[in-house]
C-alpha positions as CSV (number, residue, x, y, z in Angstrom):
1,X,-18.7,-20.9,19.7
2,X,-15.9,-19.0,20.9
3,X,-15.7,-17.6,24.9
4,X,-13.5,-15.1,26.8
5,X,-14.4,-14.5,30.4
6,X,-12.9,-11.3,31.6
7,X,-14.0,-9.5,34.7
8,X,-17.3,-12.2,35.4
9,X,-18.3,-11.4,31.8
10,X,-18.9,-14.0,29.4
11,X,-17.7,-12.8,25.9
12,X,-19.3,-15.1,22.8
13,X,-18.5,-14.7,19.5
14,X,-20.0,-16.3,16.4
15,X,-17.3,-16.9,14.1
16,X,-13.6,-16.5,13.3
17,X,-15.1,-13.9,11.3
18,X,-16.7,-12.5,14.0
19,X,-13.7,-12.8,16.6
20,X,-11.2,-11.1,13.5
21,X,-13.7,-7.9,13.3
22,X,-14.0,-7.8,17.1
23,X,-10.1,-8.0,17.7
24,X,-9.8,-4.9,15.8
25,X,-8.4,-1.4,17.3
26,X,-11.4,0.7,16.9
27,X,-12.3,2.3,13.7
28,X,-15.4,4.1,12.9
29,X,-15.7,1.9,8.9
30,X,-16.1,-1.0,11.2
31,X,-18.6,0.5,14.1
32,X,-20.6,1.8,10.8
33,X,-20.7,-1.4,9.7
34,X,-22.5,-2.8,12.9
35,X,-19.3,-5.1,13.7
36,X,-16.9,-3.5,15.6
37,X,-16.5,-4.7,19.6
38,X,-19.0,-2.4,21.9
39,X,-16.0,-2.2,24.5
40,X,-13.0,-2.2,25.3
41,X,-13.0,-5.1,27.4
42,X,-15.2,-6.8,24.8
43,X,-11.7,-6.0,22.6
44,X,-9.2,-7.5,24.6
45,X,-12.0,-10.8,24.7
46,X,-11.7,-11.3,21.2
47,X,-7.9,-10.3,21.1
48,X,-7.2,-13.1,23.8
49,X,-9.7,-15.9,21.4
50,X,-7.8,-15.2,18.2
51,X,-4.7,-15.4,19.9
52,X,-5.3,-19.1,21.1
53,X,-6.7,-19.5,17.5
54,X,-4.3,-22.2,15.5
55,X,-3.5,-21.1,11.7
56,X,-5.1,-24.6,10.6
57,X,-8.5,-23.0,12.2
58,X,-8.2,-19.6,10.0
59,X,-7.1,-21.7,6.9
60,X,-10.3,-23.9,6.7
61,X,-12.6,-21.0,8.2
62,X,-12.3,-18.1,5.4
63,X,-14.0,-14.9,6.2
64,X,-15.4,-15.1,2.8
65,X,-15.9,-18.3,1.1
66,X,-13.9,-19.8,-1.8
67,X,-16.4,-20.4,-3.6
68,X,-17.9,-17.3,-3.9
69,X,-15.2,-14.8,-3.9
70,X,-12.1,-15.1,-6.4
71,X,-10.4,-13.1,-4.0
72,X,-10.6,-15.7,-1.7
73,X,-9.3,-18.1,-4.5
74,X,-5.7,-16.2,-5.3
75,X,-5.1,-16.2,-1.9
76,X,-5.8,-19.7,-1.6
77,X,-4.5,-21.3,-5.2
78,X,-1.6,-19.1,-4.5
79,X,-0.6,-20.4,-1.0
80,X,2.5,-22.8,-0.7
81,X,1.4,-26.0,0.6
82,X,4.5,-27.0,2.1
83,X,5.2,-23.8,3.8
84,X,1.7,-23.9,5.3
85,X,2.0,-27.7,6.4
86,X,5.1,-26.2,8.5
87,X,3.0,-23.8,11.1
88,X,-0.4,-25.3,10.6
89,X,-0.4,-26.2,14.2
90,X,1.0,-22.6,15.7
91,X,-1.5,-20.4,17.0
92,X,-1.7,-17.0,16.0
93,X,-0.2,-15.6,19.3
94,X,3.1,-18.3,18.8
95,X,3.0,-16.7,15.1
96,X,3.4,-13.2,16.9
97,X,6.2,-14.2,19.1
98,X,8.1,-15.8,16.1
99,X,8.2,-12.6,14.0
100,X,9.1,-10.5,17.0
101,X,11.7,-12.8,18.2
102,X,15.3,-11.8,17.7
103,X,16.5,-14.9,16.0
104,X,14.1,-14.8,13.1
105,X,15.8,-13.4,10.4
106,X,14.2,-11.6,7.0
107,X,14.9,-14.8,5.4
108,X,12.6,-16.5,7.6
109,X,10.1,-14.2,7.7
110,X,9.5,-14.7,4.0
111,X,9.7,-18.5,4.0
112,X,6.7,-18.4,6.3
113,X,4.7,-15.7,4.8
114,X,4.7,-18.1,1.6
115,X,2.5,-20.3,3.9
116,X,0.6,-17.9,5.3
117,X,-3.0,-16.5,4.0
118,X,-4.1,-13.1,4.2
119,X,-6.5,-13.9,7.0
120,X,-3.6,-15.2,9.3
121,X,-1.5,-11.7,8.8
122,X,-5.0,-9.7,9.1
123,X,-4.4,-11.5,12.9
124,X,-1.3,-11.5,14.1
125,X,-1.4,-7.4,13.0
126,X,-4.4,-7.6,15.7
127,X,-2.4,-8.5,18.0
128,X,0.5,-5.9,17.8
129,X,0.9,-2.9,19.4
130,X,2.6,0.5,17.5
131,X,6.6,-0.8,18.6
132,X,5.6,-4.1,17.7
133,X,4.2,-3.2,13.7
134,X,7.5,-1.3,13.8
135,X,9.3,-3.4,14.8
136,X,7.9,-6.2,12.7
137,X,8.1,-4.2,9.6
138,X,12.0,-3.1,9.8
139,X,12.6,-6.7,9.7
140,X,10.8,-7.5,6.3
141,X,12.2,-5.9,3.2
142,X,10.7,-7.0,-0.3
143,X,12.1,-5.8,-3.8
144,X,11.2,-5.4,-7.0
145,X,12.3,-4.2,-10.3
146,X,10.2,-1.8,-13.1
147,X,13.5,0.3,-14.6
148,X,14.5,1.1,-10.9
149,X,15.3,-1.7,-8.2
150,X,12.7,-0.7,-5.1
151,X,12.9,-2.1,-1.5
152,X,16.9,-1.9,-1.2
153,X,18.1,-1.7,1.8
154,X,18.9,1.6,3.2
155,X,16.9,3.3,0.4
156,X,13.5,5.1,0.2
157,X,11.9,6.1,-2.4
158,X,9.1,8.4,-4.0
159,X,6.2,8.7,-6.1
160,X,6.3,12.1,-7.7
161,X,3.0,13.3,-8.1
162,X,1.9,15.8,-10.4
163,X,-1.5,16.3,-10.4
164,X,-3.2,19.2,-12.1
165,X,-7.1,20.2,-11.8
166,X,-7.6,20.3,-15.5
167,X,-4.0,18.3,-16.7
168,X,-2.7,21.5,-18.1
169,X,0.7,20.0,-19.7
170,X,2.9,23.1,-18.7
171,X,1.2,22.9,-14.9
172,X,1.8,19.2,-15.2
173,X,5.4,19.7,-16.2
174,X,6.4,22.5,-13.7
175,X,5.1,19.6,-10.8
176,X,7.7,17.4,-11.9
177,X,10.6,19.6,-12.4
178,X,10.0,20.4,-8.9
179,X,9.3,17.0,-7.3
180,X,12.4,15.9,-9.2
181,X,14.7,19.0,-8.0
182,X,14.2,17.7,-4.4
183,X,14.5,14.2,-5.2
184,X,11.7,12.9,-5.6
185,X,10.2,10.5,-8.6
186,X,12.9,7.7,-8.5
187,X,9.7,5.0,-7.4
188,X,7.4,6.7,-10.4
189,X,6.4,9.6,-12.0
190,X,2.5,9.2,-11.9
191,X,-0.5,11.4,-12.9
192,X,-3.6,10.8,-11.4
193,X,-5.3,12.5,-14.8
194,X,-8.6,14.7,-14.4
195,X,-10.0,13.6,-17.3
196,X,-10.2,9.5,-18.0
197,X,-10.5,9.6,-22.0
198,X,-8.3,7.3,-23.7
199,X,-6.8,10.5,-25.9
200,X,-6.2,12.3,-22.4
201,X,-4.5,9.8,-20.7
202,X,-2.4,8.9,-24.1
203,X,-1.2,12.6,-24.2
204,X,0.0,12.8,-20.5
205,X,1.9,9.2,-20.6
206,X,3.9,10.4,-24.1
207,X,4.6,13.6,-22.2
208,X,5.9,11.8,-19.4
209,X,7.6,9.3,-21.0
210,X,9.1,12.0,-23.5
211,X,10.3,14.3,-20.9
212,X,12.1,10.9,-19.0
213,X,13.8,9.8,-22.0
214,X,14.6,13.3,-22.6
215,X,16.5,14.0,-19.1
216,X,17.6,10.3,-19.3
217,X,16.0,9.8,-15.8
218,X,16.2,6.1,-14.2
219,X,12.4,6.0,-13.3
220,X,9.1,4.9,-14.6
221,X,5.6,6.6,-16.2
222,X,2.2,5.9,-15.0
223,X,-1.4,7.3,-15.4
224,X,-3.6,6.6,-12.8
225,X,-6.6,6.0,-14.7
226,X,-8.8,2.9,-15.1
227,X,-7.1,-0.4,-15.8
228,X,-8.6,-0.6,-19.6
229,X,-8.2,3.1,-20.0
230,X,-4.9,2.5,-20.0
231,X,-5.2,-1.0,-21.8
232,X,-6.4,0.5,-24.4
233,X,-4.3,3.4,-25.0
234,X,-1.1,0.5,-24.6
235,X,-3.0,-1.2,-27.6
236,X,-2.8,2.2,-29.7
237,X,0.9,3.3,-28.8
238,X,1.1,5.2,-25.8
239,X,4.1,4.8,-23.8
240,X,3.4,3.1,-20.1
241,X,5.8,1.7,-17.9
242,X,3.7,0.9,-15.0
243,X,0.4,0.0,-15.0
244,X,-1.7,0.8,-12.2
245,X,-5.7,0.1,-10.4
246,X,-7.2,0.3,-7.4
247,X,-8.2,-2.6,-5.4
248,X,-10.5,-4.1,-3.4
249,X,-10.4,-6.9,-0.6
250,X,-13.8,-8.5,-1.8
251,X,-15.2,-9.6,-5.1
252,X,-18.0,-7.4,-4.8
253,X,-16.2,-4.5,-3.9
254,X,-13.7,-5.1,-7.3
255,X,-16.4,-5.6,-9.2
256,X,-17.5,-1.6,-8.6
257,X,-14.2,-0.6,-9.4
258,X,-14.7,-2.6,-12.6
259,X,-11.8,-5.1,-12.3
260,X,-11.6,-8.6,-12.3
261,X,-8.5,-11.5,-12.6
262,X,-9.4,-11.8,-16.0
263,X,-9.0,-7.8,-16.8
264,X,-5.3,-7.9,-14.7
265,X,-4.0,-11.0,-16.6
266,X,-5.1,-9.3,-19.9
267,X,-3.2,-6.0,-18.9
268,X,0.0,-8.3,-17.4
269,X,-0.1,-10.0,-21.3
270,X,0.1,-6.3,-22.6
271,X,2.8,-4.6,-20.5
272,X,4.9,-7.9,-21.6
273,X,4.5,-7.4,-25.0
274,X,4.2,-3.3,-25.2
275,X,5.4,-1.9,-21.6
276,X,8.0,0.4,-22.2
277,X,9.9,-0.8,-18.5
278,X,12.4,-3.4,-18.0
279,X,10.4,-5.2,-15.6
280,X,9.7,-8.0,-14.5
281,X,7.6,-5.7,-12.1
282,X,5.0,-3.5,-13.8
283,X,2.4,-3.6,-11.8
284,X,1.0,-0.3,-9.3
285,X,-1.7,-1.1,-7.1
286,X,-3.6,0.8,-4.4
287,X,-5.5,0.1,-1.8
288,X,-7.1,1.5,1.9
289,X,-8.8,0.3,4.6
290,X,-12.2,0.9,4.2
291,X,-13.2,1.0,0.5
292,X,-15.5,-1.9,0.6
293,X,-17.2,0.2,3.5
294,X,-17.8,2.7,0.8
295,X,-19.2,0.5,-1.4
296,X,-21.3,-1.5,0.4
297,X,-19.3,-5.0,-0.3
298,X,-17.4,-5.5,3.3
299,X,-20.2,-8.9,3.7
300,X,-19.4,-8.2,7.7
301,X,-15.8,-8.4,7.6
302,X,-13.7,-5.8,9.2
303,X,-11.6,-3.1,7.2
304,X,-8.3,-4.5,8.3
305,X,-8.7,-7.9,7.1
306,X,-10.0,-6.8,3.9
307,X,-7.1,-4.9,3.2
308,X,-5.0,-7.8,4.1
309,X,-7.1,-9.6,1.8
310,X,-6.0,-6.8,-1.1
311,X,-2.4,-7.8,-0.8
312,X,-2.9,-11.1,-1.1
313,X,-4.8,-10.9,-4.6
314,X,-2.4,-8.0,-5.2
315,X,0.5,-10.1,-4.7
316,X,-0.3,-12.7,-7.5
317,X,0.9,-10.3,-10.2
318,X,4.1,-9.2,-8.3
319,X,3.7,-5.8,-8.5
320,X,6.4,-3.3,-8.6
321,X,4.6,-1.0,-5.9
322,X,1.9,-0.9,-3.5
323,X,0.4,1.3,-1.4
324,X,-2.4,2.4,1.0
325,X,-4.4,5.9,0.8
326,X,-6.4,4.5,3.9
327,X,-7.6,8.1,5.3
328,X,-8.6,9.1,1.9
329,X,-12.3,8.2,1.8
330,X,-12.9,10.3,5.2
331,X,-14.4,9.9,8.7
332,X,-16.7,7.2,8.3
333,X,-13.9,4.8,7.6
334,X,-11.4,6.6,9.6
335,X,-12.7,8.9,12.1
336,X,-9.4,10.6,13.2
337,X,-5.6,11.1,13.3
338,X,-5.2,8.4,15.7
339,X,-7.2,5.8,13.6
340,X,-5.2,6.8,10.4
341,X,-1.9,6.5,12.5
342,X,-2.9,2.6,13.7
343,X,-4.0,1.8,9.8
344,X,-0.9,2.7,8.3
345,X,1.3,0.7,10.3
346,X,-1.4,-2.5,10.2
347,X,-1.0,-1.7,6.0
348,X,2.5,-1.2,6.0
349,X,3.4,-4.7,8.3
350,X,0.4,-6.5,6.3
351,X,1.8,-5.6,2.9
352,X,5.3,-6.2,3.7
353,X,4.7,-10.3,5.3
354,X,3.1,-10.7,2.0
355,X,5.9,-9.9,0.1
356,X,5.0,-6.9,-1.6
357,X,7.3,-3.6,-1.6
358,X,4.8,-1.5,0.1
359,X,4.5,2.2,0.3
360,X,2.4,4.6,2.6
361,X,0.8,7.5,2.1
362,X,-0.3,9.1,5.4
363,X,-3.6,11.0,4.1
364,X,-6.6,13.2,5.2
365,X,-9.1,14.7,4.2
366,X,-9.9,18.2,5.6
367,X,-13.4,17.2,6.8
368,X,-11.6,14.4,9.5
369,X,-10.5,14.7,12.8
370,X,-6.7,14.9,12.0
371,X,-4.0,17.4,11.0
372,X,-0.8,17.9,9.4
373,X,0.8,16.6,12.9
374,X,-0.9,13.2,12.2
375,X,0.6,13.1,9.1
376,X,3.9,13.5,9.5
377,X,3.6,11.6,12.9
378,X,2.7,8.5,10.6
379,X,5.0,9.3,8.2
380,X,7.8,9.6,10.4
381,X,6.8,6.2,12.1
382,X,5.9,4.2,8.7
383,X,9.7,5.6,8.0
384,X,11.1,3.9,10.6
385,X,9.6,0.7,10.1
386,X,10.7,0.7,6.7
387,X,8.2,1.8,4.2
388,X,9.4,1.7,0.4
389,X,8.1,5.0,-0.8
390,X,5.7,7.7,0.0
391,X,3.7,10.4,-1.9
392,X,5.3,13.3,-3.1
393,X,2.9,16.5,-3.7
394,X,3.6,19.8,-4.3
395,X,3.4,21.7,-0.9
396,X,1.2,18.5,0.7
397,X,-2.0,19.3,-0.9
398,X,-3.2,17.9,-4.3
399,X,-5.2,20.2,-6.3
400,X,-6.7,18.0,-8.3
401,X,-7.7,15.5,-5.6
402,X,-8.4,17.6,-2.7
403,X,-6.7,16.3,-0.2
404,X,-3.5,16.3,2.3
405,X,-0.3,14.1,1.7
406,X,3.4,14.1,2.0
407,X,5.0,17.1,0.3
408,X,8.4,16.8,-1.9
409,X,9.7,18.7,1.7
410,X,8.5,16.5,3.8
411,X,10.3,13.5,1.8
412,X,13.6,15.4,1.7
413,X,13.0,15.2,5.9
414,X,12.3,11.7,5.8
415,X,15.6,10.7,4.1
416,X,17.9,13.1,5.7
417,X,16.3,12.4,9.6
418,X,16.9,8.7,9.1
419,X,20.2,8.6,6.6
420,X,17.8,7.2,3.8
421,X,19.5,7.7,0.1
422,X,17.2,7.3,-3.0
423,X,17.0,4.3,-5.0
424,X,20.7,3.4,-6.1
425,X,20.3,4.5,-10.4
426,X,18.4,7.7,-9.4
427,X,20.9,9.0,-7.2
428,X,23.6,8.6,-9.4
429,X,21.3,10.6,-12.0
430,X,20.6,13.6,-9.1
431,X,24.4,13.7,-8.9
432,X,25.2,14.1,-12.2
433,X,22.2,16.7,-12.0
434,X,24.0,18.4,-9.3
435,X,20.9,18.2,-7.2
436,X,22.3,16.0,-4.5
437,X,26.2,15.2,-3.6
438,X,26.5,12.4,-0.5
439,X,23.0,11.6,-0.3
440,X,22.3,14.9,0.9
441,X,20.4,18.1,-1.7
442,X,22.3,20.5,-3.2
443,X,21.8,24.3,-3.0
444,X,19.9,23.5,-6.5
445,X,16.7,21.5,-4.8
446,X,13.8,23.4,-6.1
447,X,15.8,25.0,-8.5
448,X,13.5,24.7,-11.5
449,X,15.8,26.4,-14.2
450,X,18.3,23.1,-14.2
451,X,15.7,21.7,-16.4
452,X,16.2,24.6,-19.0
């Protein structure tokens, strides 16, 4: 059992489970769930119990057994024994003070986070206020390579996303043209496609990858469709440099989206033999707090955790980006602006101490408590502390979709506010374009008729 007196109230909790869940800033995916803390004093309890918590105690006390969840195996069979053996003893407030202290350098950040299982970062996030996540995060600075090198320092970079209601080619087309004429599209140019047929999704990646080749831009295709979707139309031809899925924190919860270790390691086979990138990287994932929520397969642990739980299985095929859409599901995972604000800085530090080049995107959906101020409020913040890329959508609001993300504008901000260039081959490629010229956009940014 696990006590916190605070005021002459006893606090009890359960589990390490139950202490994890309870720890947690307040988000309405949790309270649904029936496991969130009742109070704010009943918070700070379970902040002050995890905190005297020793890594040793969350390594042999999984929130989800190994047994039963292969989630809970990657993170595990991947885990570096040696590293682990190291901090076993520290407690998960000693871990805090370690990556906020100014002697620890990148370098040791990432020889501990070998050691560390997803569990572990899911706590010491818990226990981190907004400066600290920034803080935190500035320090940590993963790469990875697909045709472009992501995660330099000093760079950010950006999906261009060209989403159409019905993937009309020409409306698809004119998207990109303009996310690229302000910058944007040096992490990926990816299609989320409104129709999921294998001939559908074929079509848009030999577009893409046609009109790249074409313009001879450093940068990788994707479709966002579902994992064999796109397995299958590798197997019959169709150009992909990145491949991409959603996932999940629990086994249950990737079993409804309908992938499995067995499904990724098939696609990683393909992509080495067909993928048209240089790699190594060529994996996209995506992920947000509260999707096993949505489906019903949370088993009574919190939102955060489970997400930290997706990185680590994400991080077993070294993917070449990551990112969270956590206020895309909607107020019962994420009531408001404020709870959005608080995820994405938890996703960004989480994904980063695992080692993955992490991306935000600072969503809503119109039916939430939250606003364009949020947005750029998070995506200003998530800047600072170092995100890899961000969204970019034509004028913040994807048709397709229906809903509210960065806009190629509000990228262009982004770099120029905080002296961010775009990753190193692309902005050599927007010079010789003439659409930038010293890391700053020409008079030609959303000039459409350079691609004439």
């Amino acid at each position: 059992m696990f006590k916190c007196t605070i005021k002459n109230i006893s606090y009890q909790f359960d589990s390490i489970k139950d202490v994890l869940a309870k720890a947690s800033e307040e988000k309405s995916g949790d309270t649904m769930a029936g496991i969130a803390a009742q109070s704010y004093l009943e918070r700070m309890a379970a902040k002050v119990v995890l905190s005297e918590l020793t890594l040793k105690e969350i390594f042999e006390n999984p929130v989800i057994p190994y047994e039963t969840d292969e989630v809970t195996r990657i993170i595990y069979d991947d885990l570096n024994q040696f590293s682990y053996q190291e901090i076993a003893a520290w407690t998960i407030g000693e871990l805090r003070e370690y990556i906020l202290s100014h002697q620890t350098t990148t370098t040791d950040l990432f020889r501990i986070s070998r050691g560390l299982t997803s569990e572990m970062i899911a706590g010491v996030a818990k226990l981190m206020s907004s400066i600290d996540l920034v803080m935190a995060s500035q320090k940590i600075r993963p790469t990875a390579h697909c045709n472009t090198t992501i995660g330099e320092t000093g760079r950010l970079a950006f999906r261009c996303q060209p989403n159409h209601p019905t993937d009309n080619p020409e409306g698809i087309l004119a998207s990109i043209k303009e996310g690229l004429s302000y910058g944007s599209g040096d992490a990926v140019i990816g299609v989320n496609p409104n129709n999921d047929s294998v001939e559908s999704v074929s079509r848009i990646l030999q577009m893409t990858h046609d009109f790249i080749r074409k313009w001879e831009i450093p940068t990788q295709n994707c479709v966002l469709a579902h994992i064999t979707t796109q397995m299958k139309a590798l197997k019959n031809g169709a150009p992909i440099a990145l491949m991409f899925q959603s996932l999940a924190g629990t086994q249950a919860a990737n079993n409804d989206f309908g992938v499995s270790k067995e499904i990724i390691d098939e696609a990683a086979e393909l992509m080495a033999k067909y993928g048209t990138s240089i790699g190594p990287n060529q994996f996209y994932f995506e992920t947000g707090q509260g999707s096993e929520v949505s489906l019903d397969g949370h088993l009574g642990v919190d939102m955060q955790t489970l997400e930290a739980r997706t990185y680590g299985y994400a991080r077993h095929w070294k993917p070449f980006m990551v990112n969270n859409v956590s206020g895309f599901i909607g107020p019962e995972t994420l009531y408001d602006g404020k709870q959005v604000i608080r995820a994405d800085l938890e996703d960004l530090f989480m994904g980063k101490l695992h080692g993955i080049p992490m991306g935000i995107a600072p969503t809503y959906t119109n039916h939430m408590q939250a606003d364009q101020n949020d947005q750029e409020i998070a995506g200003m913040l998530t800047a600072l502390a170092g995100a890899n890329f961000y969204m970019g959508v034509p004028g913040g609001d994807d048709v397709m979709l229906s809903y509210q993300d960065t806009s190629y504008h509000d990228d262009a901000s982004l770099r120029e506010m905080l002296g961010l260039r775009p990753l190193r081959e692309f902005e050599l490629w927007l010079e010789k374009m003439g659409i930038m010229k010293n890391g700053r956009l020409t008079e030609k940014a959303g000039d459409l008729s350079i691609f004439n």
